[in-house]
KEZA-162021 format. One record per residue (C-alpha): residue number from 1; residue in one letter; chain; z, x, y. Coordinates in steps of 0.5 Angstrom, whole numbers, plus 500, padded with zeros to 3 digits. Example, Ala and Ser with C-alpha at 12.3 -4.5 7.8 and 13.67 -1.06 7.14 Angstrom:
% residues 2
i = 1; aa = a; ch = A; w = 516; u = 525; v = 491
i = 2; aa = s; ch = A; w = 514; u = 527; v = 498
This chain:
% residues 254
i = 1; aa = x; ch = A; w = 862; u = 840; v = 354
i = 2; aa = x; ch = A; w = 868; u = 840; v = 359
i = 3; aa = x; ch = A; w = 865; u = 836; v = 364
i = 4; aa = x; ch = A; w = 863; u = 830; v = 358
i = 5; aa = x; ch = A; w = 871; u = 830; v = 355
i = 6; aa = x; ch = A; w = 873; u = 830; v = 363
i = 7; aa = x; ch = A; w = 868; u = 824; v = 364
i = 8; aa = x; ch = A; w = 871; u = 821; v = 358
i = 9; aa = x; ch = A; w = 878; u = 822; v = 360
i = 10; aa = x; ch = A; w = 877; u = 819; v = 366
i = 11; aa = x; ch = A; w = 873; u = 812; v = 363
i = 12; aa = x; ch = A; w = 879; u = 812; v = 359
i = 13; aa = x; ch = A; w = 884; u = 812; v = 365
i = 14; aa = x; ch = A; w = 880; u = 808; v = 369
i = 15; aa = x; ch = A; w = 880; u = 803; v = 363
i = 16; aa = x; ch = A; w = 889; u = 803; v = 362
i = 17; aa = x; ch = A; w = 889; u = 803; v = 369
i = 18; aa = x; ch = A; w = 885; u = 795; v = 369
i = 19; aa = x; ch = A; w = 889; u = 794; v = 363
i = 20; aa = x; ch = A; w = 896; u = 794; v = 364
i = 21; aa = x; ch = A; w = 894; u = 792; v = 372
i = 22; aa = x; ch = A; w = 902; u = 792; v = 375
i = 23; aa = x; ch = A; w = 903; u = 786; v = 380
i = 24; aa = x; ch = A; w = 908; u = 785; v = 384
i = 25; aa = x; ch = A; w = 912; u = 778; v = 385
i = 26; aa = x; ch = A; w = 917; u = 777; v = 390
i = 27; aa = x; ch = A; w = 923; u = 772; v = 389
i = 28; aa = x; ch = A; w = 929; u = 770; v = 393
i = 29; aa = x; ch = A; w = 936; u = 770; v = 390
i = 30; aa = x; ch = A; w = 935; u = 763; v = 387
i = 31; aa = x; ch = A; w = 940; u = 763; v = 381
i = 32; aa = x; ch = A; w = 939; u = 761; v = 375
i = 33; aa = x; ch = A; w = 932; u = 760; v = 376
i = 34; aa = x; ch = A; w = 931; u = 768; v = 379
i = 35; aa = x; ch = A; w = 936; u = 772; v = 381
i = 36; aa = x; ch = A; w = 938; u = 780; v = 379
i = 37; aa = x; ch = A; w = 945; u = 778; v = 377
i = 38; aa = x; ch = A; w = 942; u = 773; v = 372
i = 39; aa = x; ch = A; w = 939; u = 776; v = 365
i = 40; aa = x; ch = A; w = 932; u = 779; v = 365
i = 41; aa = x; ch = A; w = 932; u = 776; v = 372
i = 42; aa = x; ch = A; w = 932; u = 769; v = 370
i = 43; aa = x; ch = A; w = 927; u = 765; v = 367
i = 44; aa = x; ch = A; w = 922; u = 765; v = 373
i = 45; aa = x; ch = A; w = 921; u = 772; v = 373
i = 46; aa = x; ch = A; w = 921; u = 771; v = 365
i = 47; aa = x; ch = A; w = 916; u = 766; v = 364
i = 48; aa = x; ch = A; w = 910; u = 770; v = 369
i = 49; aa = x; ch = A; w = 912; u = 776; v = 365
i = 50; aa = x; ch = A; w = 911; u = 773; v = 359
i = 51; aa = x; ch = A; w = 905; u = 769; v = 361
i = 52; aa = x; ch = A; w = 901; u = 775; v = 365
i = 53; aa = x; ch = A; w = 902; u = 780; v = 359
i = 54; aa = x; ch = A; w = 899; u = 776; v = 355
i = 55; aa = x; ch = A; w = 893; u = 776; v = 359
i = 56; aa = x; ch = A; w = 894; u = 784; v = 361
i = 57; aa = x; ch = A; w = 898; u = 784; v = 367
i = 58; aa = x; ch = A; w = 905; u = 788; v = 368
i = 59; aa = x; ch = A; w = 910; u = 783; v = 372
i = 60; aa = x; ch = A; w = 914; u = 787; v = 377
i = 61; aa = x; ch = A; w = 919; u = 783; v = 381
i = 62; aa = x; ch = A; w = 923; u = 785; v = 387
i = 63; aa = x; ch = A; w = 928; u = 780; v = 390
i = 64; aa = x; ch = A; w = 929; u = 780; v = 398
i = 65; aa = x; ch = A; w = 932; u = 775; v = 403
i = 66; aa = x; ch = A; w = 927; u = 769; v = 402
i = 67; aa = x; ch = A; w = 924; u = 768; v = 408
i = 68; aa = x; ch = A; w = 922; u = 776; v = 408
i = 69; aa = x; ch = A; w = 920; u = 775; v = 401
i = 70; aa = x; ch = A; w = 915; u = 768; v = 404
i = 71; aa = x; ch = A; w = 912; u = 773; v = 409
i = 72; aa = x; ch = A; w = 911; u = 779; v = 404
i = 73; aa = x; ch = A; w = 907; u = 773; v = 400
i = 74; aa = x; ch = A; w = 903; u = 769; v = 405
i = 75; aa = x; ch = A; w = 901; u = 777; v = 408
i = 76; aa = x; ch = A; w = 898; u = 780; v = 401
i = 77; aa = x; ch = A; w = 904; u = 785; v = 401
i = 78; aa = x; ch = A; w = 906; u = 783; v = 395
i = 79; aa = x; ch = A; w = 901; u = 780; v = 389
i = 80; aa = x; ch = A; w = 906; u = 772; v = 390
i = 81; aa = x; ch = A; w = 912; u = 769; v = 391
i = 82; aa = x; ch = A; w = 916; u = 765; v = 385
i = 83; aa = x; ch = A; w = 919; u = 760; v = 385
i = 84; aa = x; ch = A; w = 918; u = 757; v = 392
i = 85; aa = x; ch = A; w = 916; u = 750; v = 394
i = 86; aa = x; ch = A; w = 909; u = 747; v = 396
i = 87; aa = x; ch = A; w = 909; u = 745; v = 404
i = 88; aa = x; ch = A; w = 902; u = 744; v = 408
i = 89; aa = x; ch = A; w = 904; u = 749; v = 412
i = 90; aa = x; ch = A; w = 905; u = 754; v = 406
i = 91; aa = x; ch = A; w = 898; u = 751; v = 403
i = 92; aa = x; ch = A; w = 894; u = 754; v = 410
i = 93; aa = x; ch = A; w = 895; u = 761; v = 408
i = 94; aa = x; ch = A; w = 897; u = 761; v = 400
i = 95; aa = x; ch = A; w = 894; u = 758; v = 394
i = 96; aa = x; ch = A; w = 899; u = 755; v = 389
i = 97; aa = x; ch = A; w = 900; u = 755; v = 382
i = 98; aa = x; ch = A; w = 901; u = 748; v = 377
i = 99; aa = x; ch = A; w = 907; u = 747; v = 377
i = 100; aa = x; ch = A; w = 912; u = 752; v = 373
i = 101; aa = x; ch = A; w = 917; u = 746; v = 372
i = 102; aa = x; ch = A; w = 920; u = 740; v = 377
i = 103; aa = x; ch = A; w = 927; u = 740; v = 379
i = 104; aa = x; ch = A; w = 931; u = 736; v = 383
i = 105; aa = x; ch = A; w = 934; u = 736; v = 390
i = 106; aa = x; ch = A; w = 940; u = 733; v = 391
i = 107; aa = x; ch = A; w = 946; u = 731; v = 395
i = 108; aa = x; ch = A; w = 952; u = 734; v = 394
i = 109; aa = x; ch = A; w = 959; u = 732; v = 398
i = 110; aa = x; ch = A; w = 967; u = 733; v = 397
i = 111; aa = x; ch = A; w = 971; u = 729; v = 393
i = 112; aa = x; ch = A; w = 976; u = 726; v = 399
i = 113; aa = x; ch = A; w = 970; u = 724; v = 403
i = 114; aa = x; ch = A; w = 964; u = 721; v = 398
i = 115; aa = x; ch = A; w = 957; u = 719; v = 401
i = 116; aa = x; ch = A; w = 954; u = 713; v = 398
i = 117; aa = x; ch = A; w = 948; u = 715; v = 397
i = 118; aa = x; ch = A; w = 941; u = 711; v = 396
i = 119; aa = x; ch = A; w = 936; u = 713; v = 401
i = 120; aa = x; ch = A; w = 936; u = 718; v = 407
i = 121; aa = x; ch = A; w = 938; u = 712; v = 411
i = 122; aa = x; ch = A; w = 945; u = 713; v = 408
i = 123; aa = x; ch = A; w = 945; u = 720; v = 412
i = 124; aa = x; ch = A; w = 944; u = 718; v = 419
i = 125; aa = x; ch = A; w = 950; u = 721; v = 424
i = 126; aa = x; ch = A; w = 952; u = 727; v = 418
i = 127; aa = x; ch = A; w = 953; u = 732; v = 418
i = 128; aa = x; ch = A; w = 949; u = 735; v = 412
i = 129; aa = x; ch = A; w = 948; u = 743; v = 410
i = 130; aa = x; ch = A; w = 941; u = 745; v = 409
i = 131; aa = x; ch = A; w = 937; u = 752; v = 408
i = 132; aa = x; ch = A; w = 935; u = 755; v = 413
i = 133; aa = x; ch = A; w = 927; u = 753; v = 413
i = 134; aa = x; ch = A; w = 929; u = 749; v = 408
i = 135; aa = x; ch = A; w = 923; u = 744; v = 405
i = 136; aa = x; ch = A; w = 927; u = 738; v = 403
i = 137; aa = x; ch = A; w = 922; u = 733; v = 403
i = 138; aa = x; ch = A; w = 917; u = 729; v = 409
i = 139; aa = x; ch = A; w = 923; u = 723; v = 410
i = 140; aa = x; ch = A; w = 929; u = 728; v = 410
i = 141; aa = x; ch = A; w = 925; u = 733; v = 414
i = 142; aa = x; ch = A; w = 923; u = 729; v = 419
i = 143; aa = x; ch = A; w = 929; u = 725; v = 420
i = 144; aa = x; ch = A; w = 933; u = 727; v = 427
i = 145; aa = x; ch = A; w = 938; u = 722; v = 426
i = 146; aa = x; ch = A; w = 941; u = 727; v = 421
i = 147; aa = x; ch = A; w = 945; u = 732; v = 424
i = 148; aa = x; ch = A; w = 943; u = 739; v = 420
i = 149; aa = x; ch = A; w = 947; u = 745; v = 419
i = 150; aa = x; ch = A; w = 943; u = 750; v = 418
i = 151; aa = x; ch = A; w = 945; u = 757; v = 414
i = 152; aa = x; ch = A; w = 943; u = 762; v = 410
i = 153; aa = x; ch = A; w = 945; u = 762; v = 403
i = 154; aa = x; ch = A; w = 947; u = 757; v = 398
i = 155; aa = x; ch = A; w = 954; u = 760; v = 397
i = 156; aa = x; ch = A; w = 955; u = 759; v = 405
i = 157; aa = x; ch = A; w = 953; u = 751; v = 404
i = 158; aa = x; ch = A; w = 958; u = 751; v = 399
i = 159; aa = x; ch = A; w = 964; u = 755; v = 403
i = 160; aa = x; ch = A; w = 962; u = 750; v = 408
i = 161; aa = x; ch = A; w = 963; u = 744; v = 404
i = 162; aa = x; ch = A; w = 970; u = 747; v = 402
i = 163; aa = x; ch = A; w = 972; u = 748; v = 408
i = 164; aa = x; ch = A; w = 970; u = 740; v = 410
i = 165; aa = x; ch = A; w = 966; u = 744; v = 416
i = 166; aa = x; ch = A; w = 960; u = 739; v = 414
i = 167; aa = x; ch = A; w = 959; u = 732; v = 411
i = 168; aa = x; ch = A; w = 955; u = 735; v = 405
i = 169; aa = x; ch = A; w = 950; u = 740; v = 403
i = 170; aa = x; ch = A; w = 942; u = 738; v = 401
i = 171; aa = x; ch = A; w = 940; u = 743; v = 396
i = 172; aa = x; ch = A; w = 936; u = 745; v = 389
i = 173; aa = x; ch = A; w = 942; u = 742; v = 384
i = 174; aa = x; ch = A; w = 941; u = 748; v = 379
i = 175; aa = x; ch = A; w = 942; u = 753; v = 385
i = 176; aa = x; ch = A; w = 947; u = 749; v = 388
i = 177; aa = x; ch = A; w = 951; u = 749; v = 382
i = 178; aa = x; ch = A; w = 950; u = 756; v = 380
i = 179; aa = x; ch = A; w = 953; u = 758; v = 388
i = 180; aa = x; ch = A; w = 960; u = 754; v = 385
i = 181; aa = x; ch = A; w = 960; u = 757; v = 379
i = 182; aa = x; ch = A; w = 961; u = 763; v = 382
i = 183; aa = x; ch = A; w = 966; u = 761; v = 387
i = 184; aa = x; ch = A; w = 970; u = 758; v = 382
i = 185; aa = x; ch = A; w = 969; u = 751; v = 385
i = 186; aa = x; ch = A; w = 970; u = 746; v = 381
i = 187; aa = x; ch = A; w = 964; u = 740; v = 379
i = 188; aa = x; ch = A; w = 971; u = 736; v = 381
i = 189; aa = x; ch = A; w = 972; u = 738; v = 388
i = 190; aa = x; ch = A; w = 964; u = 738; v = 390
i = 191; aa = x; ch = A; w = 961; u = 732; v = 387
i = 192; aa = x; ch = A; w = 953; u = 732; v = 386
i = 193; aa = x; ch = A; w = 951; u = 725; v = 389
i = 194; aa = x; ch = A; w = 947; u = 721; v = 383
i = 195; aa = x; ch = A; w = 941; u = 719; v = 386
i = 196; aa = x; ch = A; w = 937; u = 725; v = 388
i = 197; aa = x; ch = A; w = 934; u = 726; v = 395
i = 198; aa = x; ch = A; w = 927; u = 729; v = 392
i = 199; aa = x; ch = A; w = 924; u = 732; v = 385
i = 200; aa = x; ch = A; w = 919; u = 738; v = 388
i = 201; aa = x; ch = A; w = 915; u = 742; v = 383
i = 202; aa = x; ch = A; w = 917; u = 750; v = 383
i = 203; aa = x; ch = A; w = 910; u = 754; v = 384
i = 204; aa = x; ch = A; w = 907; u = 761; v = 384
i = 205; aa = x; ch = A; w = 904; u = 762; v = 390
i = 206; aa = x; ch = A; w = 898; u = 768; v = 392
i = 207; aa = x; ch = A; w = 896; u = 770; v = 399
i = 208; aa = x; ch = A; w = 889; u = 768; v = 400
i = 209; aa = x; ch = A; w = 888; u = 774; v = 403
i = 210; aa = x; ch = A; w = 887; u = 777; v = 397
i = 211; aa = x; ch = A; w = 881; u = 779; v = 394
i = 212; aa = x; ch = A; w = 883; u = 776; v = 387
i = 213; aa = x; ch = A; w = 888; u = 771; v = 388
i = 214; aa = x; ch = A; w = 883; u = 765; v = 385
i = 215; aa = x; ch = A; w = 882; u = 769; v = 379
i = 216; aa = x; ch = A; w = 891; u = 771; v = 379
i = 217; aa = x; ch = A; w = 893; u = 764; v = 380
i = 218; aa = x; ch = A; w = 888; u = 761; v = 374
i = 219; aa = x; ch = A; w = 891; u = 767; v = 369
i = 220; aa = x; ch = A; w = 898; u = 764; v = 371
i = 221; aa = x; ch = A; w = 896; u = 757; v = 371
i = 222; aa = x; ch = A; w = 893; u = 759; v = 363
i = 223; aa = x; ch = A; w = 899; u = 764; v = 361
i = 224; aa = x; ch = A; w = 904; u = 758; v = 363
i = 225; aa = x; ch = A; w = 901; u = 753; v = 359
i = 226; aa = x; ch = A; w = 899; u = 756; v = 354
i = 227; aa = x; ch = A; w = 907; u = 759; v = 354
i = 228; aa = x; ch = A; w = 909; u = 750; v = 354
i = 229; aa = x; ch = A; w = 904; u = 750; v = 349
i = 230; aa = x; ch = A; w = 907; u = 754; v = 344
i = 231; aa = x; ch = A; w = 913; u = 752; v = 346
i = 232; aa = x; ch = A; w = 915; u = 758; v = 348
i = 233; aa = x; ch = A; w = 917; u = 756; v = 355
i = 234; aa = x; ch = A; w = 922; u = 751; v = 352
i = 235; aa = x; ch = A; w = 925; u = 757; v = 348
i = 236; aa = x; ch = A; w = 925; u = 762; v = 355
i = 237; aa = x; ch = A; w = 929; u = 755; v = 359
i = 238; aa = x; ch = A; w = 934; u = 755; v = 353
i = 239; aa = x; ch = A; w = 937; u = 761; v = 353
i = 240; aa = x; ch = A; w = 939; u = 759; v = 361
i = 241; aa = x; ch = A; w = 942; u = 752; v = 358
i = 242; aa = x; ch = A; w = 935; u = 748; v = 361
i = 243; aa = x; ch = A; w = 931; u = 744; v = 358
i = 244; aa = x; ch = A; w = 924; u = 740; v = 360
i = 245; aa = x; ch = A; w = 924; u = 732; v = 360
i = 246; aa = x; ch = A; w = 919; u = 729; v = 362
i = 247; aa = x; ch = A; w = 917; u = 736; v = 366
i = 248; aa = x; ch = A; w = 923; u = 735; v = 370
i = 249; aa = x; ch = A; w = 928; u = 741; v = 369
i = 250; aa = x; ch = A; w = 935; u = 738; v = 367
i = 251; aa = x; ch = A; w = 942; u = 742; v = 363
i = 252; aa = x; ch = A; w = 941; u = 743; v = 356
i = 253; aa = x; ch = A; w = 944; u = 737; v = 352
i = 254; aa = x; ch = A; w = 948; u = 741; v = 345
């Protein structure tokens, strides 16, 4: 009798464990799409919550600096990134999610020194703030006419850009506008070029060293759509002032 109750026991354990499997995302500090300062986390981390939990997993995310949080992923030390960018590179040792949304990378340069731009041409002999290990685009990337200043977060591209130590900054808008926001800095004083640099979808990223990853990348594909379907995915964007046009994320019109 004690040993069929502990059997018994035991099954319904192991059932609770499958069911509510907890899986790791590490995002890097990318207000407002993740970020700790941001409600529930920002609405990446809010949407692959909901979506999962509907199909019986429990979401943890953990921030790091972002490159530390890149090779956590690609090494299987947690289950994926989110939000990151799609590059060949990154495709050799991770399987990729359809796009959780688009967004636009965009040139942002000082008032007293505007930047006429219309293609990457413009920025020929500039010297222009990017992200370290920054994917851009392959034009962008490739063009060794640019003089790139490397830095290590957003608000060092929009302190350098104050300070007119740079030309301009390349960086995701909504990041980027978040970044001046918190510094005080004034849409005036730091203009947002009109034509954006690239438009680049945001994924969900899982190692392929994990045994499972095909079957995590298609329950975050299914809980996405679905989440898009519903139109809860609008409702979840909403409450971070973003709206969906044409799958491209821009600001909330009242």
């Amino acid at each position: 009798m004690m040993k069929s109750w502990l059997a018994a026991l035991c099954c319904s354990l192991a059932l609770t464990s499958v069911s509510a499997e907890e899986l790791t995302v590490a995002a890097a500090e990318l207000a407002p799409h993740a970020g700790q300062q941001v409600p529930n986390k920002g609405w990446v981390p809010r949407l692959l919550s909901y979506a999962l939990a509907e199909r019986g997993y429990k979401t943890n995310v953990v921030f790091m600096p972002f490159r530390r949080a890149l090779s956590s992923a690609q090494q299987g030390q947690v289950h994926a990134m989110a939000p990151l960018y799609k590059s060949p590179a990154r495709e050799q040792l991770m399987i990729f999610s359809e796009p959780l949304a688009y967004s636009q990378t965009a040139i942002f340069y000082h008032h007293q020194k505007p930047i006429a731009f219309e293609q990457v041409a413009n920025l020929a002999r500039l010297k222009i703030a990017v992200m370290r290990g920054a994917r851009v685009s392959d034009e962008f990337d490739r063009a060794s006419e640019i003089i790139k200043v490397e830095v290590s977060s957003y608000e060092q591209l929009v302190r350098m850009l104050v300070a007119r130590r740079v030309d301009g900054l390349v960086g995701e808008e909504f990041v980027v506008r978040n970044a001046m926001l918190t510094a005080g800095i004034s849409e005036q004083v730091l203009v947002q070029a009109d034509q954006p640099l690239a438009t680049q979808g945001l994924y969900a990223a899982v190692s392929k060293q994990l045994p499972n990853a095909i079957a995590l990348v298609e329950a975050i594909n299914e809980g996405v759509n679905a989440a898009r379907d519903s139109g809860k995915l609008s409702e979840i964007l909403a409450e971070y002032a973003m709206q969906e046009e044409a799958g491209t994320l821009r600001m909330k019109q009242d």
